[in-house]
N, C-alpha and C positions, 0 to 999 in steps of 0.2 A: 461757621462756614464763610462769612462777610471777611474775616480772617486773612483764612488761607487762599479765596481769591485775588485779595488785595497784595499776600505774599506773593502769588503767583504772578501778578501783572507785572511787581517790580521786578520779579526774577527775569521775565521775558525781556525787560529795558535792559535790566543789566547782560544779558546773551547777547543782545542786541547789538552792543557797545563793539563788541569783541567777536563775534561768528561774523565768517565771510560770506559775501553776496552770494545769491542762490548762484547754485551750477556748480560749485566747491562742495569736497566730501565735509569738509568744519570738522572741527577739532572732537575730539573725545571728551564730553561734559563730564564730570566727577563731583559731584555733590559734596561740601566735608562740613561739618559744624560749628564751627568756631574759628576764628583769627588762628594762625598759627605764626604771627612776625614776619620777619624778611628768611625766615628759612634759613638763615645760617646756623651754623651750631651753637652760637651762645643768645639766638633771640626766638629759634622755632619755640613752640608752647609745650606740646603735649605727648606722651608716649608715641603714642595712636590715637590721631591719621598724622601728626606732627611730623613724630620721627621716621617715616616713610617715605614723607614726602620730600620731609630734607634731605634723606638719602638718593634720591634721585637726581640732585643737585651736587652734595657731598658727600664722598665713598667713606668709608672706612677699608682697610686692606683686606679682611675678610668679606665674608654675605654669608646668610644662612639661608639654607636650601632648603625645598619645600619641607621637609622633616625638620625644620630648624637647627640642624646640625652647622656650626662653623664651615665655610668652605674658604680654601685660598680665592682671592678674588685680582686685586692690581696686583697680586703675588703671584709671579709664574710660577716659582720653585720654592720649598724650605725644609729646612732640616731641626730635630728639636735633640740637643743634645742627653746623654743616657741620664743625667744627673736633674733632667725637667728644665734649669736654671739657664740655658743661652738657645737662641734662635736665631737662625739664622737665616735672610728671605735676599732672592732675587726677584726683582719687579720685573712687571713687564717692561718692554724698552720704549713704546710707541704711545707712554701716557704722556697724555696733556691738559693742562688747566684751560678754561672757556676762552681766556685770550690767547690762548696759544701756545702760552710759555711753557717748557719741558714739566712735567712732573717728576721729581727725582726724590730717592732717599733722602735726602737732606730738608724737605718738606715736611716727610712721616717724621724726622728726628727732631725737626723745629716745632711741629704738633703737639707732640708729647710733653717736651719742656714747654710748653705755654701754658698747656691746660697744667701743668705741674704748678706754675708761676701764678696764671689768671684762675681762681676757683672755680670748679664747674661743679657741680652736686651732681653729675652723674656721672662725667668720668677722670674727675681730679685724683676719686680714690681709686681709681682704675690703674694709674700710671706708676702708682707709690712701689707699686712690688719691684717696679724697675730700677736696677744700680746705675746701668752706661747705655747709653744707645752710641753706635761706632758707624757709618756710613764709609762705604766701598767705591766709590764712582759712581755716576751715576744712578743704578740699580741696584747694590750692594747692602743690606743693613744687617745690624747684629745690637740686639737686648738680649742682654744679660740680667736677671733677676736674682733681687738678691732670696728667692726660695722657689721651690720649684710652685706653678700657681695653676690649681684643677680648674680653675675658668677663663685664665688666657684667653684662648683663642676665643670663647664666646665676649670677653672683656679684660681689656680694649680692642683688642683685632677686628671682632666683626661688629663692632660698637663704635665706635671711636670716630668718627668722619675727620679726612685729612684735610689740613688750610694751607693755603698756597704763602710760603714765607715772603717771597714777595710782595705780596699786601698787606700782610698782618704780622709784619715783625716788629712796626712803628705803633700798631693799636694798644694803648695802656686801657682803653675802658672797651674791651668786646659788648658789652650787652649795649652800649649804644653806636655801636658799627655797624652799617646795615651793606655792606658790600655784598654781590652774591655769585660773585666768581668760584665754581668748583671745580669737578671734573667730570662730575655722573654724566650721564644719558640725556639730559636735561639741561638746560640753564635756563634763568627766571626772565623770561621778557616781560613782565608786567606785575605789578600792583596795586592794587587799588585796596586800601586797609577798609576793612568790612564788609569787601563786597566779594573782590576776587583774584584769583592768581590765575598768574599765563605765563606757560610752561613750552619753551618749543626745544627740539631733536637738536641734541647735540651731533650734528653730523661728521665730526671729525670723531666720535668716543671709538677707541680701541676696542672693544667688542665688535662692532659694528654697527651701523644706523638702529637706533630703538623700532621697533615696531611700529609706535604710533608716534606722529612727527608733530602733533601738537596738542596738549591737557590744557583744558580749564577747568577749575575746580574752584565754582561760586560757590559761596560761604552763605548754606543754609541753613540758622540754628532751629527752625523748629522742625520735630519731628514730620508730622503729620502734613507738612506743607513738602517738605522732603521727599513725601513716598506719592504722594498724590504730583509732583511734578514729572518723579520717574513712572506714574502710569502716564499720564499726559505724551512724554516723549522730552517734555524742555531739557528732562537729564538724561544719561545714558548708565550711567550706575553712580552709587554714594559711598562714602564709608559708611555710613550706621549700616550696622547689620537690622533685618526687616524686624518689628516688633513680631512676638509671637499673634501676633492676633491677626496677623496681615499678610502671613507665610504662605495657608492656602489660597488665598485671592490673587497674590499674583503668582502664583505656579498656574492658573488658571488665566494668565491677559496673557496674547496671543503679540509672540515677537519679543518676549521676554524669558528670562531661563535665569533658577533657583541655587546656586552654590551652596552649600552648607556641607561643615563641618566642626570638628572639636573645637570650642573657643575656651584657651587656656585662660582670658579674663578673669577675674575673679570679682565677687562681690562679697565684701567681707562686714561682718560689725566689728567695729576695733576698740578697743578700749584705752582708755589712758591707763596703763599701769601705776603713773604717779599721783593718781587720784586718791584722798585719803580712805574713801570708802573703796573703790575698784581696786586698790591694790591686794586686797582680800580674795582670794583661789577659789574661796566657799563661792562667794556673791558673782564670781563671774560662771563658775559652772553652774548655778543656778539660774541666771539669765541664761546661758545656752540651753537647759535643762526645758526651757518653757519655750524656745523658737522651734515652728515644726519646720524644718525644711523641707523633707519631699511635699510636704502640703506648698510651701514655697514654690518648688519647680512646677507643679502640677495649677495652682491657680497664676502665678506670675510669670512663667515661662511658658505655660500650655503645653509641660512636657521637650521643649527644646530645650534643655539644659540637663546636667548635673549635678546633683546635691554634692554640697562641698562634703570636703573632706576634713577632720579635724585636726589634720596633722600639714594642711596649705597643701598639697603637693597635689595636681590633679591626676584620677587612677588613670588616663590612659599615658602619664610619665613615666619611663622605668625605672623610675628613683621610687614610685610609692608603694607605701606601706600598707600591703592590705589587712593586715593585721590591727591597723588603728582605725577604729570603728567607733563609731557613736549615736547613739538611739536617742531621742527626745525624752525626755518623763516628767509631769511636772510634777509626780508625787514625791521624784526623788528631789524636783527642784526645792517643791518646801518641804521636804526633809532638809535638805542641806540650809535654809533660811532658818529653820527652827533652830537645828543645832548648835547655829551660831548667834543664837540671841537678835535676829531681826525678827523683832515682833510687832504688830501693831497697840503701841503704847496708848496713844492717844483715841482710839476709837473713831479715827477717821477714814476707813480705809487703807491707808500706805503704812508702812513696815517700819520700823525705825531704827537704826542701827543701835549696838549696846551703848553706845555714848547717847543715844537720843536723836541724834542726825536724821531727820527721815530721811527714807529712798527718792530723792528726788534730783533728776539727771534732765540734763539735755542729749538731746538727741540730733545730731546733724545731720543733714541727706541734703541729696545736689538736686537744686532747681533746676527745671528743662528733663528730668531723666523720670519719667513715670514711672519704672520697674523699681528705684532703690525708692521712689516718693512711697508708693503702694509698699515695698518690704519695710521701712520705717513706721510705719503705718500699721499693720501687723504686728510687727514686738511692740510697740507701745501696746496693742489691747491685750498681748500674750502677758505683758508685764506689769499691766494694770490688775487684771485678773488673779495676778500672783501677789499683788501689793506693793509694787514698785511704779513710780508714776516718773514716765518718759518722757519731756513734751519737744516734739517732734519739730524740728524747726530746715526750713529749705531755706538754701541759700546757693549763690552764683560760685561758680568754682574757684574763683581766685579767692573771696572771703572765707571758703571751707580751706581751702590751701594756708591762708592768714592765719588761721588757728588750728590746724592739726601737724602742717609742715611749714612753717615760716622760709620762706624764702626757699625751700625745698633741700632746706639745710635741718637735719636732724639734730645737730650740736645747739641750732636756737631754743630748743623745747619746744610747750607743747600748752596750746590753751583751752583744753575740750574736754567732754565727760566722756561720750562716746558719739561714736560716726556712721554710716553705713558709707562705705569705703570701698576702695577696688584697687587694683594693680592691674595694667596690662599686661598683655601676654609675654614680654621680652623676661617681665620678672620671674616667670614661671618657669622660663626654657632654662636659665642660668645655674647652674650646677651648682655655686654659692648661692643661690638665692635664700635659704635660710640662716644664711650665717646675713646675707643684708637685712631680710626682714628683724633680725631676735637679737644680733649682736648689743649688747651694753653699753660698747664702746660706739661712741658715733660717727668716729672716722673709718670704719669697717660696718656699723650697723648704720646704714646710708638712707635705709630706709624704714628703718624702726621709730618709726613716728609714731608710738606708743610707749616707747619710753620702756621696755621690757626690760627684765633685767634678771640673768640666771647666771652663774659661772658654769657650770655645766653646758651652756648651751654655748658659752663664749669657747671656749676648750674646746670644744665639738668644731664647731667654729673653724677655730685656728687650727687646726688638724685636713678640715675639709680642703683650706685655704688652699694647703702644698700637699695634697695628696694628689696625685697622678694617675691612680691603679683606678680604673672603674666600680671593680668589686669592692674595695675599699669608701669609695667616692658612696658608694651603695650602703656597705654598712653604716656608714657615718651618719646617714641618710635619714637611715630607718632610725637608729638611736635620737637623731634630731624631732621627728616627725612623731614619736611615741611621747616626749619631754610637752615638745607643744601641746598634743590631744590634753596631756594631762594635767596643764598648768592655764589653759586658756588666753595668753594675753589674746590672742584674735577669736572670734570664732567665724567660719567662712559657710556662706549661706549658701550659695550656688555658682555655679559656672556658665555661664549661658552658651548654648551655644553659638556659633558664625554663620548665619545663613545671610548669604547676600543676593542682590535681586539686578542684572544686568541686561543689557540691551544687546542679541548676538549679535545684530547687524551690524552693528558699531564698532565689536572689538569681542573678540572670541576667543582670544589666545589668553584667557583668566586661569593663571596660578593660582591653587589657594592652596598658602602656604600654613602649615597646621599651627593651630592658635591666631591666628593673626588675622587670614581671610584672604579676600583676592586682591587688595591696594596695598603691591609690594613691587620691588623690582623687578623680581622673577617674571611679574605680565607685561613688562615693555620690553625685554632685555632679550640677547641669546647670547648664552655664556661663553666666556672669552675661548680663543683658540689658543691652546697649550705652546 
């Protein structure tokens, strides 16, 4: 408790800093977790609250709309030719970057060739499907692809945030550029690394004035000092979604009001596939065999979640497969260890693989996050009990990144046994998202940070890539989603739900956009006029 007091006083000095003298309405407080850089796109940190916040700053030409669907955004008009392969957009005419200078087609065109040129690990492979980009006047552009591409519009379109070529034509090294000139609703008035960012109304954005004309968003990592600030008042809403344990108490404080909905997040255990023992189909459905998951959502989530799926895809997607199904058993788990000669040789309790190898793995889970610490914590005893000994090791997010994704480049490999792991929601909405997660190949498996490896799934894959048709998009889908249940490289434990915890007085116009939650554009914004 001496703690989270002591968190709280400094929180109060650092408001201090920055909220205006009494008699001012003060700015909209936003609680977020961790550093996210200077906000531009090659230095923000993390899916989510990262890449939300930098979109407020930096557009992309799309946005997705409460249902996560692509929508046209600094696009007034487009057409997609019958062949999938050219596009063609009219912008709006009245965009402008923070200093004032035009936004034009030749920005989006200088975008794409950059992140083409400077590597990005999320959307270098984004750009590749594209052969030309052509620019018409000001407004005017056309990409041509060289195949027609079923995630387009969700990537790069509505992913991609555009850079003002005026600034950034000269930058050889983006990651240490910290300029923060955009176009969003937003532009950064302040930083202060560790502590906090200051955000004020972009008043000239073509949509028109944002909603709320100034965000602070102090950088509070620990949970529990987090939510005992937003009962206090010092905040007015955070990104963490509320622990379950702390749902009904504040739908119970008086002046505060409960969002919740589907959280496409995902909590996954992941395996290294290149592992000499995990690369064995027996040993890993064996370890899934022994995690109970709905025991999972029901002690770790208190029922606000979703037991995963075994196929990644969450059911309320219309891409999933209810037909792939998967029940726990641990009779069948050591059935399946017998079979394959993991016996306890030694009379020590743990299992030993037929070369003699015992079962002995690490386990990684992220420091600061109590629900993957408590899930790691659980399969160690599920998998002690089976004869596999797990030892469970927490560690800070960048060092779990150092050895499961290097540099967030999946071509570096891979230094781990296994993970308890997540993906935010953008990777769930993405139509290829199973060809990122499973793909072989690493310049297309972007995010296969397990090292998977099937040609079936790669073929699937490359079929999904340039398929256009929905129903099609669907079958490929389900054939992908059946291959994983049955091959295991992931197994995925739950979905947690979104339930976020706001202050109405403050700000009442909260979008909660499905998977993601209410820290999106859609609650500052009102969508452009046609």
């Amino acid at each position: 408790m001496r703690t989270v007091v002591h968190a709280l006083i400094a929180l109060v000095l650092v408001l201090a800093v920055v909220l205006p003298s009494s008699g001012q309405a003060g700015p909209l407080r936003i609680a977020i977790h961790r550093d996210e850089g200077s906000l531009n796109p090659y230095t923000y940190q993390s899916g989510y609250p990262g890449w939300n916040i930098m979109t407020l700053v930096y557009e992309p030409l799309f946005t997705p709309d409460a249902d996560n669907i692509p929508q046209p955004w600094l696009v007034r008009r487009y057409t997609v030719s019958p062949d999938g392969r050219t596009w063609t957009f009219t912008l709006h005419s009245n965009l402008k970057w923070h200093d004032g200078r035009p936004f034009t087609a030749d920005d989006v065109k200088f975008t794409y060739e950059y992140v083409r040129k400077h590597a990005h690990s999320r959307w270098t492979p984004q750009v590749r499907a594209i052969e030309s980009i052509d620019t018409s006047g000001p407004t005017g552009l056309i990409l041509r692809l060289g195949a027609p591409s079923s995630g387009f519009a969700a990537q790069p379109l509505a992913d991609l945030p555009i850079l003002p070529r005026h600034i950034w034509e000269n930058v050889a090294e983006p990651r240490r550029f910290n300029d923060m000139i955009g176009s969003g609703p937003y532009r950064v008035a302040e930083i202060r690394e560790g502590q906090f960012y200051r955000l004020v109304a972009n008043e000239a954005y073509f949509a028109g004035r944002p909603k709320v004309r100034e965000i602070i968003l102090p950088i509070i990592r620990d949970a529990t000092v987090t939510f005992t600030a937003l009962k206090a008042g010092e905040i007015d809403t955070t990104s963490r979604a509320l622990s379950p344990e702390v749902v009904g108490e504040f739908e119970k404080v008086a002046g505060i009001k409960v969002a919740r909905g589907a959280g496409y997040a995902s909590t996954i255990l992941q395996f290294n596939y290149e592992h000499p023992l995990l690369k064995d189909v027996r040993l890993r459905q064996a370890i899934a065999n022994t995690i109970n998951t709905r025991l999972m959502v029901r002690l770790l989530l208190l029922g606000y979640g979703v037991v995963g799926s075994p196929g990644y895809i969450h059911p309320d997607s219309p891409f999933y497969n209810p037909a792939v199904t998967f029940t726990a058993s641990k009779t069948k788990a050591v059935q399946l260890l017998n079979e394959a000669g993991y016996v306890d040789r030694n009379r020590d309790g743990i299992r030993d693989a037929p070369d003699g190898t015992p079962l002995r793995f690490t386990l990684l889970t992220l420091a600061g996050n109590p629900i993957r610490i408590r899930a790691a914590d659980l399969i160690r005893t599920w998998l002690r009990d089976l004869g596999i000994d797990a030892n469970v090791v927490a560690q800070e997010d960048a060092s779990i990144i150092a050895q499961v994704w290097p540099d967030f480049d999946t071509c570096k490999g891979r230094r781990f046994d296994m993970a308890v792991f997540g993906w935010s929601a953008p990777v769930m909405n993405r139509t290829t998202s199973l060809r990122d997660l499973f793909h072989s190949d690493c310049r297309f498996g972007t995010i296969n940070i397990g090292g998977y490896k099937n040609p079936e799934i790669d073929r699937l894959g490359a079929d999904l890539a340039v398929s256009a048709q929905p129903e099609r998009q669907k079958q490929i889908l389900f054939e992908m989603q059946r291959i994983i249940a049955a091959e295991v490289p992931i197994h995925v434990l739950f979905y947690q739900d979104g339930t976020y915890a706001y202050r109405a007085e403050r700000h009442n116009a909260w979008v909660y956009q499905k998977g993601q939650g209410i820290l999106n554009k859609l609650s500052f914004i009102n969508p452009p006029k046609p």
